[in-house]
N, C-alpha and C positions, 0 to 999 in steps of 0.2 A: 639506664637512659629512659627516660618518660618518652610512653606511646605517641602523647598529644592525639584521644582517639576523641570522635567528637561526639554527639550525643548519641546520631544515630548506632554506633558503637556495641556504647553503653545498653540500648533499649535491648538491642538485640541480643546480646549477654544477658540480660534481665529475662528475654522470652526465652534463650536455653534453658535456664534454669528454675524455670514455671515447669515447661514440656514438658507433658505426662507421658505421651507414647515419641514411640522412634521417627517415626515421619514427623512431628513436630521438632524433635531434637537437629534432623538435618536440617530440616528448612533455617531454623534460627541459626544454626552451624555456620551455613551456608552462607546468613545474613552477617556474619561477624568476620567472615574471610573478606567481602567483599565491601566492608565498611572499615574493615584496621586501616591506618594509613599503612602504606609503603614506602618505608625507608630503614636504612640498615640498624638500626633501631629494634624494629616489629621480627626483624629475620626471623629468630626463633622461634616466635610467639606464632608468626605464620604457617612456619612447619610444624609446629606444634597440633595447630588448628587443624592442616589439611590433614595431617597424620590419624586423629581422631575422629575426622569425618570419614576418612576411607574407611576404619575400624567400624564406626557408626551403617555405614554401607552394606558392608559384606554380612555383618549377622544377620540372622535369618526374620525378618520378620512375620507372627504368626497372625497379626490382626487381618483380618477381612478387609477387603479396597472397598473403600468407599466411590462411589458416584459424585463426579467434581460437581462444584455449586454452581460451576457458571457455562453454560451449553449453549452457543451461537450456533444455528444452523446456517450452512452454506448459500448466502443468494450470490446473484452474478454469475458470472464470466469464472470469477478467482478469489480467493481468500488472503487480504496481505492485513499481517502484525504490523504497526508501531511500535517496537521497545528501546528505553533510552532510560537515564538515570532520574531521580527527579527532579523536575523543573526543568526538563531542559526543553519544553516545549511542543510535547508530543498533542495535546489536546488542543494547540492553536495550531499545529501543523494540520492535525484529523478535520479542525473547524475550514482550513483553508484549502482542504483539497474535496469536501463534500458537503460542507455549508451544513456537517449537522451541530444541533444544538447541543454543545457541551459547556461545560464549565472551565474557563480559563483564571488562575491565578498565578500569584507570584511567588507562592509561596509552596510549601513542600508537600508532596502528596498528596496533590488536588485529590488528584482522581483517586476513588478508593473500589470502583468498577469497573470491568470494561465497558470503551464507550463503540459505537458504531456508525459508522455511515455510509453511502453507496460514491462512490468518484464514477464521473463519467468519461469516459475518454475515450470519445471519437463515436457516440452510440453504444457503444459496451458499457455495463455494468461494472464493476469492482469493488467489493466488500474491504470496507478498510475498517479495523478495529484496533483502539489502544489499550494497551495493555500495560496496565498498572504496576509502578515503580518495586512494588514489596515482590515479585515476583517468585508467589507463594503456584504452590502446584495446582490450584484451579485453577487460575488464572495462567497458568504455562501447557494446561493441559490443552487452553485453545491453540497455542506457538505452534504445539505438538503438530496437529494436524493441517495446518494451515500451507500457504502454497509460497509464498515468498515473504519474509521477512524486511521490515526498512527499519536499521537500527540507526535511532535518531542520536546524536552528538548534539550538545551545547561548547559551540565556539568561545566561550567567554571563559570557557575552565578547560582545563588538558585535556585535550583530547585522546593522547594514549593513554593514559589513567583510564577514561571513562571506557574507552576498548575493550583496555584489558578485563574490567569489573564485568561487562558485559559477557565476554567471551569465557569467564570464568563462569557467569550462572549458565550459559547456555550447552559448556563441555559437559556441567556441574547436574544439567539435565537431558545430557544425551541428545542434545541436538544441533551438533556443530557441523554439521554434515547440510542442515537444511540453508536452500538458498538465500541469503541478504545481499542487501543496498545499504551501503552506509551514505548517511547523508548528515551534514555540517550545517545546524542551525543556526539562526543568527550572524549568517554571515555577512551580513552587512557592518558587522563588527571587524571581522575579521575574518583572510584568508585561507585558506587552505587547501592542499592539494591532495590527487587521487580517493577524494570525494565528493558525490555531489552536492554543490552549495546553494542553501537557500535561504530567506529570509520568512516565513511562516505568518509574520507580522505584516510585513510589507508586501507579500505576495510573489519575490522573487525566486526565480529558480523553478519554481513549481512546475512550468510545460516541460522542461527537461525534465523533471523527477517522472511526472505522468509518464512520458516517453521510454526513458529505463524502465518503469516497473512493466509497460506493455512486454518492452524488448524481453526482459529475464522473465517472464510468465511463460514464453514459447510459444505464444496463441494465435494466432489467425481469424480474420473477420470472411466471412464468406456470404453472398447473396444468393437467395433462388429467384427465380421469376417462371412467371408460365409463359407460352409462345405469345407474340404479338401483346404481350403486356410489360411493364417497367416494372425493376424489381425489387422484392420487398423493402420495406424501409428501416426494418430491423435487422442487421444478419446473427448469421451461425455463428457460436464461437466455438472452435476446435485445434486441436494441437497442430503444432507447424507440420508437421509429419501427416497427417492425415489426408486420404483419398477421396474419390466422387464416391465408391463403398460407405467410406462413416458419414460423409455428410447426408448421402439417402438412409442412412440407419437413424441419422439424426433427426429427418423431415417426417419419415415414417418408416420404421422398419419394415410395415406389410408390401412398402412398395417394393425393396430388393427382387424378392421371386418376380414381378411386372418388368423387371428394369430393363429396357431395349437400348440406350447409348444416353451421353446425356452431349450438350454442347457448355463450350468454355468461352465464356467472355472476359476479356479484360485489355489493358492496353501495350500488346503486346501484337506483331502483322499475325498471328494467327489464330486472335480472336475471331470467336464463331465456331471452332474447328470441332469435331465430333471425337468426342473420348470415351474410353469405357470406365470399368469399377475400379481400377487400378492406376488412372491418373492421378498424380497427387497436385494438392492443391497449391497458391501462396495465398496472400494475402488480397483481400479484398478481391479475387474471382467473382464472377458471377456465376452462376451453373441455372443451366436447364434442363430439367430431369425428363424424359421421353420413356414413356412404359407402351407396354403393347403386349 
């Protein structure tokens, strides 16, 4: 029974057997499990594949690690990936949630770097970076460290298909464990449920997506102010978990040893009220720090 495998397939079989060392051999491996079709057809040929890539895995390899090509340093608040299959919209999503200048096409494998931009949402910062379809290991070594994951879907092709491919490089790189958002591009085309839907084109959807990625970050906004003045215009960003402790660690660590009480504003009746190191905070508090 004919694969019917399409081209990208084919390239990718063409790059295993270029591969000089082992880390090339998986990667293209990797590229060819996640490019066969799927149907009772491929069966063998599948197990085949994952069977030699586990082989490929366990031997030992002696080469030296190399330092990945591609190094984003952390700005903002958070560090959140876009990864999704190609075309399915990841750099008109990245262009719509932080207006940075990327390259939009319709065609396969625009992007051939990661691209970057800052989303604001509500005064915070948020590093949003996309990350390219070939999902070779510099470019997954940024996934790696990164704080939440939006794995993007194209509505107009199966969406379990695209899932699975996805969940296969990411088991396939030891990070199925890190947190994602799946979210339903294009959906102005088409519905879909237990993800979130939006239109990247048209701009729908997007306050809700802002809004989840806040919620799954865990983060909190916090304000200082001095007595008798309004306060900052910028705040803290800190884990939901976090106390009057980290946010004066935050403002300045030398004040801790100074720190005499601080007060809590917010809208709640007992705004004002005098707390110490160990009250925790929520969202958008105000704090007034008193040393002495």
């Amino acid at each position: 029974m004919p694969i019917n495998a399409g081209p990208e397939y084919f390239k990718a079989e063409e790059k295993y057997s270029k591969a000089k060392t082992k880390e090339e051999k998986i990667e293209a491996m990797e590229e060819m499990i996640r490019t066969l079709p799927k149907h009772k057809g491929t069966e063998n040929m599948l197990g085949q594949l994952k069977r030699k890539l586990a082989k490929l895995k366990k031997e030992k390899t002696t080469q030296a690690k190399t330092k990945p090509k591609f190094v984003i340093k952390k700005e903002g608040a958070a560090q959140v990936c876009i990864i999704g299959m190609t075309n399915s919209g990841k750099s008109k999503l990245l262009q719509s949630l932080t207006n940075a200048k990327v390259e939009v096409g319709d065609y396969e494998y625009t992007t051939k770097n990661p691209a970057m931009g800052m989303m604001d949402y509500e005064g915070v910062n948020i590093q949003m970076i996309e990350i390219p379809s070939t999902f070779n290991p510099d470019v997954m070594s940024i996934v790696r460290t990164c704080d939440l994951i939006l794995i993007l879907l194209d509505s107009v092709r199966n969406l379990e298909d695209q899932l699975r491919d996805i969940t296969e490089v990411m088991e396939n790189k030891r990070m199925d464990s890190k947190k994602v958002i799946i979210v339903a591009n294009k959906s102005d085309l088409h519905r879909h449920e237990n993800v979130i839907q939006v239109s990247a084109k048209k701009g729908e959807g997007l306050d809700r997506l802002k809004r989840e990625v806040w919620s799954r970050l865990e983060l909190i906004r916090v304000y200082t102010k001095s007595p008798g003045k309004p306060k900052a215009a910028k705040p803290i960003t800190l884990s939901n978990e976090s106390t009057i402790r980290d946010a004066t660690r935050e403002v300045h660590k030398t004040i801790l040893k100074d720190f005499k009480f601080a007060r809590i504003f917010n809208n709640t009746k007992h705004s004002g009220q005098k707390v110490g190191l160990d009250y925790k905070l929520s969202d958008l508090d105000v704090i007034e720090i008193h040393t002495g």
